[in-house]
PLY file of the C-alpha trace (Angstrom):
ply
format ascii 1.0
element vertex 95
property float x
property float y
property float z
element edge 94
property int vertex1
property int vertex2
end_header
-12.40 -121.90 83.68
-13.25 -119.48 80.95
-14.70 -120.45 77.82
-13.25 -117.92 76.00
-9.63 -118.41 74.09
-6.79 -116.40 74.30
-5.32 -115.01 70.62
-2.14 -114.53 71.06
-0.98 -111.09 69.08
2.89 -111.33 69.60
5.22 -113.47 71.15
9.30 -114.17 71.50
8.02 -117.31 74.46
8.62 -120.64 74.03
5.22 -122.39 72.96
5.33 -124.01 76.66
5.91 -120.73 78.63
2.93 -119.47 76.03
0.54 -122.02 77.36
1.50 -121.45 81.37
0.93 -117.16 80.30
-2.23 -118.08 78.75
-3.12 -120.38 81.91
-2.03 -118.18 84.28
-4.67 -115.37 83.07
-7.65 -117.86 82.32
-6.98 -118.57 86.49
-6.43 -115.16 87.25
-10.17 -114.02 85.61
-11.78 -117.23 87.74
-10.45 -115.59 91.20
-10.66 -112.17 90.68
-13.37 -109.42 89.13
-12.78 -108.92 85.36
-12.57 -105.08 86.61
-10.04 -105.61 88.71
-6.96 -105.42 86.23
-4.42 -104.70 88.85
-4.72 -107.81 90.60
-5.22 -109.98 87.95
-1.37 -108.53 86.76
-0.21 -109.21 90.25
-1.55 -112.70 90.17
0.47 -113.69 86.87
3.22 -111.93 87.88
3.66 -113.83 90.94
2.99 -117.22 89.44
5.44 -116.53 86.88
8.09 -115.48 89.25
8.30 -118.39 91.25
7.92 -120.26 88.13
10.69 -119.04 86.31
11.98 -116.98 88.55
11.92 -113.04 89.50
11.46 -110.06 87.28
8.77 -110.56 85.26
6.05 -107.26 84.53
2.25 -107.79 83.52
0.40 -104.87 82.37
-3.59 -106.10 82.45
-5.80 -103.65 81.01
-8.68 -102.96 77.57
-6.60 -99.95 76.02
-2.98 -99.25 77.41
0.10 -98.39 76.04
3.79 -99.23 76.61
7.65 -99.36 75.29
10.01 -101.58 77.28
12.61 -103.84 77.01
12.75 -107.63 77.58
14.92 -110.58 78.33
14.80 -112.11 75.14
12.19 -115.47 75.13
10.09 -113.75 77.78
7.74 -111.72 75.59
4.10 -112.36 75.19
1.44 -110.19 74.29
-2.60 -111.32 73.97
-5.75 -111.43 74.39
-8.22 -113.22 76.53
-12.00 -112.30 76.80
-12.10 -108.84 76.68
-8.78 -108.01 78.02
-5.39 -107.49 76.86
-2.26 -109.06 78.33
1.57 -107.84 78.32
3.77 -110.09 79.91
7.65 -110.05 79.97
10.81 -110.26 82.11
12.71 -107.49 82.57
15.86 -107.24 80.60
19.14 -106.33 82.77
20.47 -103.15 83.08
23.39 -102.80 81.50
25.93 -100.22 83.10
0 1
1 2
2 3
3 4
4 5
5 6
6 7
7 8
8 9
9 10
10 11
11 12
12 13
13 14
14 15
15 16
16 17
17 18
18 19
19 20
20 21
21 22
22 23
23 24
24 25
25 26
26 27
27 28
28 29
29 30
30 31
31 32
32 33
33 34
34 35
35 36
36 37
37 38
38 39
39 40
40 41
41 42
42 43
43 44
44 45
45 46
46 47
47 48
48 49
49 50
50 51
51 52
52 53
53 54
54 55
55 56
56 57
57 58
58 59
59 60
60 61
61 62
62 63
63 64
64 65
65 66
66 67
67 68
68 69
69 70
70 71
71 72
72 73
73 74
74 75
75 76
76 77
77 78
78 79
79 80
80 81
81 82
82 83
83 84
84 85
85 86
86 87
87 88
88 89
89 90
90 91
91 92
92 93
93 94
């Protein structure tokens, strides 16, 4: 595991959920190249959707930008070495 702590910058996640997001990356940087942001996203996307089921979105990344919309609860957004982490679920579309 990384020594490193994550600083969490925003958040609408239970403090539970906030430690599995948090978790989730710390594992993600052990398996896979700090360079390779892509599938370090795909690995905490996946463990959070069979965790709490489908439709979550991780953005990975040292400068990115977004605008989106979330299921309410599902919103984190922090830090962890030199990376930044965005992960939500996707609200529903609404007709």
């Amino acid at each position: 595991m990384l020594e490193g702590k994550a600083r969490v910058q925003d958040t609408d996640m239970p403090a539970r959920m906030q430690a599995a997001a948090t978790s989730a990356a710390s594992r993600a940087l052990d398996l896979f190249d700090v360079a390779d942001c892509r599938a370090i996203a795909g690995h905490i996307k996946t463990e959070f959707d069979k965790r709490y089921g489908v439709g979550w979105q991780c953005v990975v990344g040292a400068n990115f930008g977004c605008f989106f919309t979330h299921t309410s609860g599902t919103f984190i957004y922090f830090s962890l070495e030199r990376l930044s982490f965005l992960l939500f679920k996707a609200a529903a579309a609404s007709s």
